[in-house]
Each structure stands twice: as C-alpha cells, then as structure tokens.
C-alpha positions, -999 to +999 in steps of 0.1 A: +343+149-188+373+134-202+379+109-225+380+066-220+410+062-193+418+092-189+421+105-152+410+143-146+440+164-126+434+172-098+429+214-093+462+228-074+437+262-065+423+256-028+385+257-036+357+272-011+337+237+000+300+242-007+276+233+017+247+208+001+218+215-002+225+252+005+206+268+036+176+250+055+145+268+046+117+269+073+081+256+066+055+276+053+020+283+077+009+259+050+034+235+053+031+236+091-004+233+093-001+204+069+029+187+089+003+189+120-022+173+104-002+144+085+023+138+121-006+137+144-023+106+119+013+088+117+017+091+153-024+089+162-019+057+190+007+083+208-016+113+205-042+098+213-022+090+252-008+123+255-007+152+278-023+180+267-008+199+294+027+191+274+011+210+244+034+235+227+035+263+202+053+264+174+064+297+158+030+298+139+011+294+170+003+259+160-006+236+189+019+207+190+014+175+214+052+161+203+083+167+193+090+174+154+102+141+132+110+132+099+086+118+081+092+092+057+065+072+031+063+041+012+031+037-004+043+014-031+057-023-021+056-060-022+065-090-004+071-126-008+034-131-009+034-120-046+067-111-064+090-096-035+124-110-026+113-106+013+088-115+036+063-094+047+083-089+084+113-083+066+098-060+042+087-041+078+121-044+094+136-025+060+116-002+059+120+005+095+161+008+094+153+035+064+129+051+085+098+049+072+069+060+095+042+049+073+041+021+051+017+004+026+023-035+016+005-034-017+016-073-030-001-080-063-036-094-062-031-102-026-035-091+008-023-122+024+009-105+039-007-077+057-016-095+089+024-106+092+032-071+079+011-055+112+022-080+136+061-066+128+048-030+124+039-028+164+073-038+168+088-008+150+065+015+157+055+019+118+022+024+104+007+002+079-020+011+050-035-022+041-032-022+000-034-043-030-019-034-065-048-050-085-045-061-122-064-048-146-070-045-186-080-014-200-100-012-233-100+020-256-133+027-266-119+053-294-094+027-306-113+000-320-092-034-306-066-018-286-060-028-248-034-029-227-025-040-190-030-016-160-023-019-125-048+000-100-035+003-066-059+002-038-054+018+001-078+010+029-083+016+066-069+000+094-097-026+092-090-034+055-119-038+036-153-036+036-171-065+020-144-082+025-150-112+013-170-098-025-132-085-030-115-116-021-134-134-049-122-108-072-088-112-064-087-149-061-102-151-096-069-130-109-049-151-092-061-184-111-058-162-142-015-159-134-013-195-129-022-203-163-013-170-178+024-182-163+023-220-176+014-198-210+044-184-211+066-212-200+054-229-230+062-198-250+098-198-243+100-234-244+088-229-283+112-202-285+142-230-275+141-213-238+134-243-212+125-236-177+111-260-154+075-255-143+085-267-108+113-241-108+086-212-114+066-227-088+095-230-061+105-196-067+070-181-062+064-198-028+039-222-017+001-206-025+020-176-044+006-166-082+035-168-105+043-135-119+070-125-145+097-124-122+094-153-109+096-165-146+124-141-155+142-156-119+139-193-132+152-179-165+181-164-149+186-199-131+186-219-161+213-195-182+189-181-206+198-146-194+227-125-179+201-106-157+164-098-146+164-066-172+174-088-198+146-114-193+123-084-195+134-064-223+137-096-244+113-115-240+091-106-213+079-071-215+040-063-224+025-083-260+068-095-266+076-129-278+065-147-243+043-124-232+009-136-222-022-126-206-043-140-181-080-136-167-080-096-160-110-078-152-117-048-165-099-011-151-135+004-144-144-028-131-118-028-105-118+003-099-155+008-087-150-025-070-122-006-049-151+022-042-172-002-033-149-015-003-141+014+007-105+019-011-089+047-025-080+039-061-048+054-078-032+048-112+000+030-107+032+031-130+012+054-160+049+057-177+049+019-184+013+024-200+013+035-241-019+058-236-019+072-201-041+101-212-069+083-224-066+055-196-065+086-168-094+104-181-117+070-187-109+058-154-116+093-132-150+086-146-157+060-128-142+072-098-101+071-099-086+093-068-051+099-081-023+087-103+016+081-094+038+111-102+066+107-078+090+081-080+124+078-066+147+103-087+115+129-084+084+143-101+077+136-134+059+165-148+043+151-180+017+126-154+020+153-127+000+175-160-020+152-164-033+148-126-038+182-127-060+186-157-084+156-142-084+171-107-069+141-093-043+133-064-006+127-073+010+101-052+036+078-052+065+050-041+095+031-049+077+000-060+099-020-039+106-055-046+138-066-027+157-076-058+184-051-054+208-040-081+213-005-099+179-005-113+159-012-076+147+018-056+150+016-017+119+013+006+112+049+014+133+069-008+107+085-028+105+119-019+067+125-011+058+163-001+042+171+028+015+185+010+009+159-014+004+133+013-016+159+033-041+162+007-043+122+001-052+120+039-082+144+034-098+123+006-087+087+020-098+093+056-134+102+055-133+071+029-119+050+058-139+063+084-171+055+062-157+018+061-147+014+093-181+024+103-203+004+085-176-031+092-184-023+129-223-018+123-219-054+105-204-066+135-231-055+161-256-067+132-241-102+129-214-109+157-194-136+154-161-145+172-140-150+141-149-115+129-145-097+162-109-116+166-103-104+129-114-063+143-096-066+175-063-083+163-064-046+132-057-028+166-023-016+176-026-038+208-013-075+223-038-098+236-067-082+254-089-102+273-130-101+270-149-094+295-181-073+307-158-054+326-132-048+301-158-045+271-159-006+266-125-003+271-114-025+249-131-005+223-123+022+229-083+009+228-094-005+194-114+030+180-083+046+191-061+029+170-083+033+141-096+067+142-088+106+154-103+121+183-126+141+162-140+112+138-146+089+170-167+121+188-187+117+160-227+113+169-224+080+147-199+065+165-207+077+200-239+060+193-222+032+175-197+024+206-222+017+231-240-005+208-204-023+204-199-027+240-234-043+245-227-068+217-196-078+236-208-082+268-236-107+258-208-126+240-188-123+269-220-139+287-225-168+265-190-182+262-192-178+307-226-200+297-209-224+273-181-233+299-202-239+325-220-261+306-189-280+296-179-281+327 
C-alpha cells in the first residue's frame, strides 16, 4: 500500500478479471444428506402438506419433497425487550429482508419478545427458536477468589419451556439484580464527575425493560460524556472498570442445569470476552453444557473451535445482533453457519425438544386449563382455530405438525398421547357449550 495521500496508478496492462469465489463446488453425500435433514426441519409446516408424489431425486439418490434454498441462521439476537435498538417484529422483518430462514430471539434474561417475534414470523415465513441469553457468574474453584461474568444461551422448542414458570422466577430474579446493578453504576460515574439521569437510563430501556450497559452507555452518549458507544465501553464500562458493577447473578452451573431442566439446550456464548474460557468450558460441560460459540461473523475462530473439540461439545454461533449499527455491528444472518454444524445441533436439540414438548402436553391433559391450552395453541404456526368436538383432533394434529417431524409424532408416545389430547378438548369444548347455556 502506499503511503498517507498518495493515490496508487492505475495499471495501463489489461488484466484477466477473476471470477470470486472461484468455481462452485457441489455438496458432498454428507453434506446432502445433512442439507435434507436441516431443510426439511426449516421448512417442516410445508413438508409436512406436501405431495409425495412430487418427490424427487437428487444426484445422490436422496429423496427431495422441495426445491433447493439457501439457508440462512441467526441463532444469536436481541430486541427491544432487553438491549436491542428494534422491536421484536422488526428484529423479524430484518432478518427476513437478509434472508434468514431460521431465527432465535435470545433478549437477555427475557423471553418477553418471543410471542411478538412468532406473530411476525408467520408472516415471513421464518422460523423461530425460542431463546434467552441468561446471565451468569462463574467461580474458579482452582483460583481461590477469582470470578467473572458469563452469558449461557439457552434454545428451546416450539412450545418454549418446560416448567415454565420455575424459569421465569429465575429470570425475574436477574432482572431485579440489573436494576440495581444499573442505579450502581449510575452512581459510579456520577462519583467519577459523569452525570446521567436515572430517568434517561430508564426511558431508553423501555417501559418493564432491565437496564443493561447499553442503555447506560446510550444515556452517556446523550449527555456528552462520550464520542461513541465503544468509547463508553472501553472506558469505563467494560467487565470490573471504573463503573463497572455487578448485580444478583446466579451461578453458571446453576443456570445451566436449570436450562436442562426445562428442557433447553445450553451453549457458551461470547467465550473470547471471557479471561479463562478453558477452565469455564471444561467446569461447565460437567454439569451438562451442549456447545460453545465458535462462529462469528468474519468466520471460525480456531482457538474456541479447539477447545469444543477437546470437550466433545457443539460449536455454534451468531451475529449477536443488536440493531445499533455502525462499523463494529454484525448483520442479522451474516454469520456463516455450516451445514454440518447446524446439522449436528439439530440431532442433540431435537430429541431435547421432543422430550419437552411431550411432557408440556402430558401436563396439559393432567391439568387443563384454557389459559395454558390458548398458550399451546397460539406456539402453532396457525390463525385462529376454533374449538370444537368436531374440530378437536384436527386441531392437534395442525398444532403437533407445527411442532414435530413426521417420525417423532408416529411415535407410540405421542400416538397414545394425541388421542388423550383430543379427549381433554372435547370435554372442554363440552363445558364451555354447558357454561353458556347456563348464562343464557
């Protein structure tokens, strides 16, 4: 390169364009097979409605039921419902202009935006993973007094999670922990000659939204203390610096056996921002840890990738998408997942999901309730259905379509399972015909 100013000259030799990229290779069997597999869960509500007489081989002789599509992932954003710059809708509609096929809103210590974030995802065809990026702290046990924040992120089935309401405790506890963890640090930079405004902080998160960071280093940026978001963080902001405070984090094993226990797949988010990602890796796969982030937007990084590998775990990743923009934001679905890689997440996460989805509907026919049956029903990839005795069977089986393969829902349990389902909804159907004619 040449020096400050100066302009390179332009080549007078007529130069052979090269074509980037170079030549397309073809998949591998494996990569076919694995393509199959990963396209026919993206696309399950149209598989699960098509012709098999439209079935096709490919040059493997692998069956196909649709066309070939590119397949895009974001397993890694937020929303306004934590520290995002959009709305949950909005987050969708991005993603969906980018397209992403598959998308998981994990907003810290929240799933509040998921129910907005499906609503918009039948309009565009996108499929959501229900997450939550939990926060954590992780203690050493070889380093006596040494601890340091983690982030576990946690994927569930269409139905979200089991015990639903154990983890919402959990995560409405952290969140009480960030409100005063954020008036800590307020009062930090205030002793540090930084004033910001507590109602500012507050504005900027949303109504019902934990403060985070960002919504401190946004109120700092308001008030003139900075020149920019990175500057907020790198000055003041970042992990034990001069405003830095904690709040009420459980524990990394804690939370992530509690993911286990509602039926989540737990991976290791961001292990480049941690200081001992070895040691926090190999404590937490023993209590249960799926996978770790390796991918990010400009690619593998080999060093976490390693140390995947040496714990047997699954490497994932995502563009931890906030909305903020600038030079230093990654788009919604421009980190480069393999087909492979998200291949071999689907064959730990969906027997997880199909254990969770199973025992949520046996609580159902155990305890029905019209709250929790509207909760099931509205997880389907359908508009308003109506209940009735005659509809009742169908109806689930709309809804076990949305949720489940053809093969997991020819399962003994849940062929057993659906007529129990359809029974349960027909004396409900019965009573509320009972209750009106009383009122009436």
């Amino acid at each position: 390169m040449g020096g400050d100013g100066e302009i390179p000259r332009k080549s007078t030799a007529k130069k052979k364009k090269k074509k980037r990229g170079g030549a397309k290779r073809k998949m591998t069997h494996e990569q076919t097979l694995a393509y199959k597999a990963v396209s026919e869960w993206v696309f399950s509500d149209r598989s699960n409605s098509i012709n098999f007489v439209d079935a096709f081989l490919d040059d493997f002789g692998v069956q196909w039921y649709h066309a070939k599509e590119k397949l895009l992932f974001e397993f890694h954003s937020h929303s306004t419902c934590s520290d995002g710059f959009f709305s949950p809708a909005k987050v969708i509609e991005r993603a969906h202009h980018k397209g992403v096929k598959v998308l998981a809103l994990t907003d810290h210590d929240t799933m509040a935006g998921i129910p907005e974030a499906m609503e918009a995802a039948r309009r565009y065809g996108i499929k959501i993973i229900p997450g939550v990026e939990i926060s954590a702290i992780f203690y050493s046990r070889e380093e006596l007094g040494f601890e340091e924040p983690v982030h576990i992120l946690a994927y569930y089935s269409s139905l979200g999670p089991m015990n639903s309401s154990e983890l919402d405790v959990f995560l409405k506890n952290i969140r009480e922990g960030r409100f005063l963890r954020a008036k800590n640090i307020v009062s930090k930079l205030s002793k540090l000659k930084l004033p910001i405004k507590w109602e500012n902080v507050a504005r900027i998160a949303g109504k019902g939204v934990a403060p985070g960071r960002l919504h401190i280093a946004r109120a700092m940026l308001e008030a003139g203390h900075v020149e920019n978001l990175k500057q907020a963080f790198s000055r003041y902001l970042y992990d034990d610096g001069p405003a830095y405070s904690r709040g009420s984090e459980p524990t990394a094993e804690e939370t992530v056996k509690l993911i286990l226990e509602t039926g989540g797949v737990a991976i290791l988010a961001h292990p480049w921002a941690l200081k001992s990602p070895s040691s926090v890796i190999r404590k937490l796969k023993e209590v249960g840890l799926h996978g770790v982030e390796v991918y990010r937007s400009d690619g593998k990084l080999s060093v976490y990738s390693d140390l995947a590998d040496g714990q047997s775990l699954l490497k994932l990743g995502g563009s931890d998408y906030h909305g903020r923009g600038g030079t230093h934001e990654s788009e919604l679905g421009s980190t480069c997942l393999p087909l492979l890689v998200v291949h071999e997440f689907l064959k730990v996460a969906k027997p997880i999901w199909c254990r969770a989805i199973l025992n949520i509907l046996r609580s159902y026919v155990e305890d029905p309730s019209n709250p929790e049956l509207q909760r099931i029903i509205k997880q389907a990839n359908t508009k308003s259905l109506v209940i009735s005795s005659s509809c009742s069977s169908e109806l689930m089986n709309h809804c076990l379509s949305s949720w489940l393969s053809r093969e997991e829902q020819e399962s003994v349990e849940f062929e057993a399972l659906k007529s129990d389902l359809s029974r349960v909804l027909m004396a409900q159907h019965q009573r509320e015909l009972e209750a009106s004619e009383c009122q009436g």
